[in-house]
N, C-alpha and C positions, 0 to 999 in steps of 0.2 A: 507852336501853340499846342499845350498837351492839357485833356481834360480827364481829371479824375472823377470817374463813376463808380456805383456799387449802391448795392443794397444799404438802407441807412444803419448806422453803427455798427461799422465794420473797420472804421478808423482811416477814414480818405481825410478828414481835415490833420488829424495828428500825422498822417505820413507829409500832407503839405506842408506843414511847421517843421517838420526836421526838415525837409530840403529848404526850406528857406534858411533855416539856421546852419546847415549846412556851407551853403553858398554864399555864407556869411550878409545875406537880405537884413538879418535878425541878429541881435546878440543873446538871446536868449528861445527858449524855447515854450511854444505856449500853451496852456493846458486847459482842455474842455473844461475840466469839472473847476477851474479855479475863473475861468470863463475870460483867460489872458491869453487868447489867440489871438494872432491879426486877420483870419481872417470869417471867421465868426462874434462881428464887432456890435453888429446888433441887438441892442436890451433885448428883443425875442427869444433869441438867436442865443444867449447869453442867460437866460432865463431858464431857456427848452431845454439847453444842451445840445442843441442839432443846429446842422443847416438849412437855412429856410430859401436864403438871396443865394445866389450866384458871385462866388468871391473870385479876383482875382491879384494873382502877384505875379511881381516879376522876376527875374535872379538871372547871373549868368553863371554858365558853367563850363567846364571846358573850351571856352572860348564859344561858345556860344550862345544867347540870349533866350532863356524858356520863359515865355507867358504862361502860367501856369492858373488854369478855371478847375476851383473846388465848385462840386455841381450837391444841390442838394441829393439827399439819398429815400425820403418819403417820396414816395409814389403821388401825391398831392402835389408835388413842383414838378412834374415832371415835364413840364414846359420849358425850366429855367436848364436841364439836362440837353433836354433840344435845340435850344439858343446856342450852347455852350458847342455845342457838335457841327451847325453850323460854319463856326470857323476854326474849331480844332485841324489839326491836321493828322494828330493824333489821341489815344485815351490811355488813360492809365483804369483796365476795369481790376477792383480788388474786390479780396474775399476772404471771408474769415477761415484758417487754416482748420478751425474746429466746426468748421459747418460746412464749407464746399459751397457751393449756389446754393442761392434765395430764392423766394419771389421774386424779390425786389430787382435780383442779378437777373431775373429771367428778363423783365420789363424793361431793364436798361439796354439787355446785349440785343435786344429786339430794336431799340432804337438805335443801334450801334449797325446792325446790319443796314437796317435804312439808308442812315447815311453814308453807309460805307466806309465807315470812317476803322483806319487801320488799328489795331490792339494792341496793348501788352497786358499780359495777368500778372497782379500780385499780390501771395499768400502773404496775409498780414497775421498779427497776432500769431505769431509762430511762437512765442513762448507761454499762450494760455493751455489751462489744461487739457487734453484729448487732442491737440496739435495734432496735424495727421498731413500732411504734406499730398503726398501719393494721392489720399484718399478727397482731398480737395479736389486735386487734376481731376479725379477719376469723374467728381461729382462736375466740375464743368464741363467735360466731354459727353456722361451722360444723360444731365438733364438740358447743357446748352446745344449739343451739339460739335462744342468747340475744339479743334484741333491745337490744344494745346501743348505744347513741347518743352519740356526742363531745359531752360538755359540754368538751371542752379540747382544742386542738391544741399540740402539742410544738414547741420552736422549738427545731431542732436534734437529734440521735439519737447517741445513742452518747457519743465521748468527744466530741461536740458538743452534745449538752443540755445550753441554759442558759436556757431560760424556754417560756413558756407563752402561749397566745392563750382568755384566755377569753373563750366564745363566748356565752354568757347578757348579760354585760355589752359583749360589744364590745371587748374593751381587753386589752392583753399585758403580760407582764410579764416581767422577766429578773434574775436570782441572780446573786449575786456570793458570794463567800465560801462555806465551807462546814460544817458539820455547826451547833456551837455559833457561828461566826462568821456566818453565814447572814443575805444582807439581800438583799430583794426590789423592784425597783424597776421603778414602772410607765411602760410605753414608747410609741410609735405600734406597731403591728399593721406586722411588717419588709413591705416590697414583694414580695417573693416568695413571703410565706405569704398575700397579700391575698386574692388567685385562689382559693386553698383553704378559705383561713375566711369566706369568703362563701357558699361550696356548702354549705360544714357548717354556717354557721348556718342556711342557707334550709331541708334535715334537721331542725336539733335544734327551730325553728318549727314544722315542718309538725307533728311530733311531741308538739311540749307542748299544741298546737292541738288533736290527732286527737280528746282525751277529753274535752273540752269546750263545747257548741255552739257557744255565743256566741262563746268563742276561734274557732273553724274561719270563722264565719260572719266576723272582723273581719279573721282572717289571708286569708282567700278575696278581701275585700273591699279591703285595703292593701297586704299582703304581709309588713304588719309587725307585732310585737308590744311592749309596753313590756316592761322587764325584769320588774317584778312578773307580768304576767303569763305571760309566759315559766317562773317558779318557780312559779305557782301551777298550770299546764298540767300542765309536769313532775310535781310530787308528785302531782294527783291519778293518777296513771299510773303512777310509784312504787309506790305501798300499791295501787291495783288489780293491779299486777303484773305489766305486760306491758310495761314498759320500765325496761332499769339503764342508768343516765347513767355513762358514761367517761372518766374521769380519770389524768391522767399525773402519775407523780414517781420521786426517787429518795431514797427514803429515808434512803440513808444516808449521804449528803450532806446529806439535810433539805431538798431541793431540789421545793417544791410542796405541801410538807405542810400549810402554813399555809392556801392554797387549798382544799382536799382538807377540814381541817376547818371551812370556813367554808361551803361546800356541806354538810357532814354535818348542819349546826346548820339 
């Protein structure tokens, strides 16, 4: 059960439409402003442009089965956000790459500590203008507090985001086409992002290591980790709580989403 929250219009219903469509839920992909989403179905709803109910779908994905709860993002439903946490076991908190935390980010990751409930972050709108990646993290760590950690470096910003360097595996990847046309294809790690995603993996290591001995004892010891262990670091520090792995895309493009749900799994 993963619940996506955020500040409102930040694009938490548009990243639910691609993974629906993704997971082939949908054969098409549905769009606010034409008001053909499944999960903003109410004339309000469809009127406003926003979410007002609490939607949910279902999808499987790698062999396993995501209830996925889009939670409204006005601070006025922020009951239906609380509902929603209640049986989450996880959240998906997003944030606009050209803004960093909200109010509205503030209000929700406050209801997020409440219930304890485990994180992941993702920088949506990564290819609107003033896209800033870095300076998003920077802005959840200093007005939420949040310990968050690059699981992904962005290859390119703005109306130059076209792929992605994930750092758990090593390996990048760059999009071509977009929304329903959308293909991802994996690359060498570009030379100029080499220098950077070498600093943020030796981070996202030190970090998947910090809650587990024997990880700390083999990363102290090599410097390195295998990838399962890397995932396995990560989540237990996930559900303890004191670290959300950060993720880039643009939704609604559909540009990273497929990544995005293959960490959620």
């Amino acid at each position: 059960n993963v619940a996506l929250v955020a500040h409102h219009g930040v694009g938490k219903t548009t990243l639910a439409e691609a993974m629906l469509f993704l997971a082939k839920a949908t054969t098409r992909l549905g769009r606010i402003a034409d008001g053909s989403t499944l999960l903003d179905y109410n004339p309000d709803e469809i009127q406003r442009q926003i979410t007002i109910n609490l939607g949910l779908a279902q999808f499987e994905w790698a062999g396993h089965k995501v209830n996925l709860l889009d939670t409204p993002g006005y601070p006025d439903f922020i009951g239906e956000v609380e509902s929603a946490l209640r049986v989450a076991d996880a959240a998906i908190l997003v944030i606009r790459a050209n803004a960093g935390a909200e109010v509205g980010t503030e209000l929700v990751w406050e209801t997020l500590r409440q219930e304890k409930t485990s994180t992941l972050l993702v920088v949506n709108q990564m290819d609107k203008e003033h896209a800033d990646f870095a300076a998003a993290l920077k802005s959840a760590h200093d007005r939420l507090g949040i310990n968050a950690v690059a699981v992904q470096l962005p290859i390119g910003e703005a109306d130059q985001f076209h792929g992605i360097v994930d750092l758990i595996e090593n390996k990048a990847f760059t999009f071509s086409g977009k929304g329903m046309e959308e293909k991802s294809t994996e690359v060498p790690i570009p030379d100029e992002l080499k220098a950077a995603a070498a600093a943020a993996r030796a981070k996202l290591l030190e970090e998947a290591a910090t809650g587990d001995e024997q990880l700390m004892e083999k990363f102290l010891g090599t410097g390195e980790l295998s990838v399962a262990e890397i995932r396995k670091g990560l989540c237990e520090r996930v559900v303890q709580g004191d670290l959300v792995p950060a993720f880039c895309c643009s939704a609604y493009n559909n540009h990273g989403v497929k990544e995005i749900l293959d960490e959620v799994v």
